[in-house]
C-alpha positions as CSV (number, residue, x, y, z in Angstrom):
1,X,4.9,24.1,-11.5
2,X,7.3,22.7,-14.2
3,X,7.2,23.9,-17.3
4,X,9.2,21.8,-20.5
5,X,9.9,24.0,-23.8
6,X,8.7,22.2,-26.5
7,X,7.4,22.9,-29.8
8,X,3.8,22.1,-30.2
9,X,2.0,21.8,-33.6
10,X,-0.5,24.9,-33.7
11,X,-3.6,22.3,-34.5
12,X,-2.9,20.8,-31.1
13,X,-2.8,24.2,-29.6
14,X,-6.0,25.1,-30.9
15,X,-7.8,21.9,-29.8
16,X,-9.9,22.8,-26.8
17,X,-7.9,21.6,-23.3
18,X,-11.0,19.5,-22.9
19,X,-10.7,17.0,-25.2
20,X,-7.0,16.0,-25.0
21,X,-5.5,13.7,-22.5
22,X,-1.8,14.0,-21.6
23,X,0.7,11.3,-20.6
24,X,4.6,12.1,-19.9
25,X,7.6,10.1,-18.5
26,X,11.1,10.8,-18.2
27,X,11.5,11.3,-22.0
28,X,8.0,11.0,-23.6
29,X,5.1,13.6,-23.6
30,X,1.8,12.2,-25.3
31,X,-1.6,14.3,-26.3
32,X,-4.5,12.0,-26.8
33,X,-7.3,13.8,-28.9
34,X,-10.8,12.8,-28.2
35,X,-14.5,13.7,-30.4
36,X,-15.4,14.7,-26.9
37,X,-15.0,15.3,-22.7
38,X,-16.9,12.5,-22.3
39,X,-14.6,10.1,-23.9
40,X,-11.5,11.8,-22.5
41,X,-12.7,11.3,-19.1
42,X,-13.8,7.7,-19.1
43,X,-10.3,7.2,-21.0
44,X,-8.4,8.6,-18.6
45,X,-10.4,6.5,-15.6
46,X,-9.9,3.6,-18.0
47,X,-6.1,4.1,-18.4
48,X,-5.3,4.7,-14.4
49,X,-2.2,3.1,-13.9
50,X,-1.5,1.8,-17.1
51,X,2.0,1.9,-18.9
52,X,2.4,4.0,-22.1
53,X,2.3,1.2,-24.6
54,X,-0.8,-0.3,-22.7
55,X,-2.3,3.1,-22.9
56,X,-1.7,3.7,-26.6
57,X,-3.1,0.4,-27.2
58,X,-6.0,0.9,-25.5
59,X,-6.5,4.1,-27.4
60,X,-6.5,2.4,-30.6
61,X,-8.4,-0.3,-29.8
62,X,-11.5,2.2,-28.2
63,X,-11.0,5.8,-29.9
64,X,-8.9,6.3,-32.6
């Protein structure tokens, strides 16, 4: 396990685990909210692969 310290806003704490989505690379950590696990899940098979500007993208185009 690997754990980064980082300061989290409290509202995304408090958002069940379920419904976010979480993307990182070398200096980027991303929390995608979602209405429900349903959409998180097909989002994240949607999203396999995908680069973090093609991901954000797709998020606004589908969910936000």
């Amino acid at each position: 396990m690997i754990c980064i310290k980082a300061e989290i806003p409290v509202e995304i704490c408090q958002i069940d685990d379920e419904l976010k989505a979480i993307y990182h690379c070398k200096d980027t950590v991303c929390i995608w909210v979602f209405k429900s696990r349903l959409d998180r899940n097909k989002f994240v098979d949607e999203t396999v692969g995908m680069k973090k500007k093609d991901r954000e993208d797709h998020y606004n185009s589908f969910y936000k």
